[in-house]
Phi, psi and omega in degrees: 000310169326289186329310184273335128026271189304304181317315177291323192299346193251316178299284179333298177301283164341296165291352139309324178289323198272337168338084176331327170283354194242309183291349177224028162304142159318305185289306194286340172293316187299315210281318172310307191292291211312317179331291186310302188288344183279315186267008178294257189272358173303268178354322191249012166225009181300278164343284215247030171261325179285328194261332169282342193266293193253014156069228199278002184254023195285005153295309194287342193256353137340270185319314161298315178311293190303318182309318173282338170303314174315299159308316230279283161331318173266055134251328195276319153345311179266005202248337154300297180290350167290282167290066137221358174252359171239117165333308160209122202291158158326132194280344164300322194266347152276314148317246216311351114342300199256030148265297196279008176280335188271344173282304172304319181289331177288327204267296178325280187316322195299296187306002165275308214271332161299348155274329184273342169319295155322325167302290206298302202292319195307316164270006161259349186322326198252340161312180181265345193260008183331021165249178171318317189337263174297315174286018182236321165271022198273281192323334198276307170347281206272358150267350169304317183316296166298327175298327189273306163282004174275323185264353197254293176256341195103174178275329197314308157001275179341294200301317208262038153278322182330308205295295187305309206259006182273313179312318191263355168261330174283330181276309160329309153327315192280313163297281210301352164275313194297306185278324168282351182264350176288318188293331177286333183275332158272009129303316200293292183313342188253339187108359214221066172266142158279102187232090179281143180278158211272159185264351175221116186237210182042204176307310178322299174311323166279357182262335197267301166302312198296353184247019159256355194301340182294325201255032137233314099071134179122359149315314207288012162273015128340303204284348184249039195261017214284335178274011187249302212232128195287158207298315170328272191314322163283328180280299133052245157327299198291316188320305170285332170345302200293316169287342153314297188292327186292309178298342167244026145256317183286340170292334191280317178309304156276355167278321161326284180305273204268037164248355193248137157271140216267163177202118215271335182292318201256038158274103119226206207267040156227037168281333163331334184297300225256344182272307181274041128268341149301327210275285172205154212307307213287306194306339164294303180318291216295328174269003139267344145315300194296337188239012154298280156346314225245302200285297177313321187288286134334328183274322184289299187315308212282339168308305215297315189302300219299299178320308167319295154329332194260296170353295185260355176291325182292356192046054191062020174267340170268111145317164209261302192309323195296307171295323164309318186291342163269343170304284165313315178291298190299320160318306195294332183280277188329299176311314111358306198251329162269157185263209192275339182289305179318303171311297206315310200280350179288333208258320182294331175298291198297344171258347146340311188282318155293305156310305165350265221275358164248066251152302179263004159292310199288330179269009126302290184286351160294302183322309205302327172221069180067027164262101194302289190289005159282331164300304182290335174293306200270333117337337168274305183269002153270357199275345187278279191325311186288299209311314203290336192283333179263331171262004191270135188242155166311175196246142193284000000 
């Protein structure tokens, strides 16, 4: 009964997204990709990563994470309405613009082979090949793939799953809240809420959150949209995303912790599977659907910046092709030699490393004109970025 429940919440929801007045508002168009991307791949190794580490308190750290994603945002937020009101930036302020385009593009690669790694595991998850083995040639499989149409047709093809699989991951999100708050609620009624104590305090815990910051991470593609949407509609867009997303990870998040008992063995990253199947038979499929979908699609979109990106900082002296082919040789390397916790914390150091250094573009152009405590604010978050790039460690 449950089952078809959820299925109708996902058929509905789904058919809102698709709803004309909503799929072709201005706003909700702008708003969907930084969404689609803050709630991707996070969302499905998040929860029982936060519920085995930090117990009944992994909600509030929930809350930290999206509170620092947010500052985070509001340096880029400001560094968008500076280009789009100054004609030409400071040649200091343009080296670092063309350092962190090089950071960024370096983030990229990493945040590939963490999605398709996540892609590999997923899609073996409901099989009889269920180990590291067959995911990891799943992964290799599927980045030989991209190497092959990236060099062969281009991406566009590709790209136009994004339209599909953003729809079809959100409305599946929308079941999967849905089936966990009736469980959560059938807890309640029996008595049998969980409020665990956390397995990680101290510094550790803060080294361990600075090395999840990647699974909020994907606002800053607000900032490249630029050629679709004006600068207003992108800071806009991005605000509301964080706040969409921060309301649906704390919901997911706390219905998740004290509907579970957290169990420190069955942590890695497709235990959500085996956690939603208590709740009910369908949400394991439907969530290996999202994230088959959700991962490939990411993985492309993210192909596709990172080449572009190394292509022109390098001024064509690196090809776009040259770049899928070191994007792929290093994913492939990653996949082999790391496991999916280690990539997570590789990729949140590096665009850490990136907010940094657009953090401190933004405490330059305040400072410079005369907004101190936005300057000191965005400064405080570049001294924030480096510490996460340098101290953030994986999960154990």
């Amino acid at each position: 009964m449950l089952s078809a429940s959820i299925l109708t919440v996902v058929v509905l929801f789904g058919a809102v997204l698709l709803w004309p007045r909503l799929a072709n508002a201005e706003l909700w168009r702008a708003t969907i990709t930084p969404l689609a991307s803050i709630i991707g791949s996070g969302f499905l190794v998040l929860g029982p990563i936060l519920d085995v580490s930090f117990g009944g308190y992994a909600p509030l750290v929930m809350l930290g994470l999206c509170a620092i994603a947010y500052l985070f945002g509001s340096a880029i937020r400001f560094n968008i309405l500076q280009r789009a009101d100054r004609k030409k930036p400071s040649p200091l302020l343009e080296r670092l613009e063309v350092i962190s385009s090089v950071v960024l593009a370096c983030a990229f690669i990493v945040s590939v082979a963490y999605y398709l790694n996540l892609f590999g595991s997923f899609g073996v998850s409901l099989t009889d090949l269920n180990d590291s083995f067959h995911a990891n040639l799943l992964t290799t499989a599927v980045f030989v793939l991209i190497l092959i149409v990236g060099w062969t047709r281009g991406f566009s093809a590709l790209e136009r799953m994004e339209q599909v699989s953003v729809g079809l991951k959100l409305a599946i999100i929308a079941g999967l809240v849905f089936g966990l708050a009736v469980y959560f609620g059938q807890a309640a009624q029996s008595g049998t809420l969980q409020f665990d104590p956390p397995r990680i305090t101290g510094w550790a815990s803060v080294t361990l959150m600075a090395g999840l910051i990647v699974t909020v991470q994907g606002f800053e593609t607000s900032r490249y949209l630029g050629a679709t949407y004006d600068a207003g509609m992108r800071i806009r867009s991005m605000k509301l995303a964080q706040w969409i997303s921060t309301i649906i990870y704390f919901l997911y998040i706390t219905l998740l912790t004290y509907a579970f008992e957290s169990d420190p063995l069955s942590l890695d990253e497709t235990a959500i599977i085996d956690l939603m199947q208590a709740v009910a038979p369908i949400l394991p499929l439907l969530l290996v659907v999202a994230a088959l979908s959700a991962q490939f699609s990411a993985a492309v979109a993210d192909t596709s910046g990172s080449g572009g990106l190394i292509g022109e900082v390098s001024k064509g002296k690196i090809s776009e092709k040259l770049a899928y082919a070191l994007l792929v040789g290093t994913g492939i390397l990653l996949t082999w030699t790391a496991n999916i916790f280690e990539i997570i914390s590789y990729a949140s150091r590096g665009f850490a490393a990136y907010y940094a250094i657009q953090a401190c573009i933004a405490a330059i152009s305040a400072g410079r004109q005369g907004y101190t405590w936005k300057a000191l604010l965005f400064a405080a978050m570049a001294i924030v970025g480096c510490c996460i790039a340098v101290f953030g460690t994986p999960v154990e």
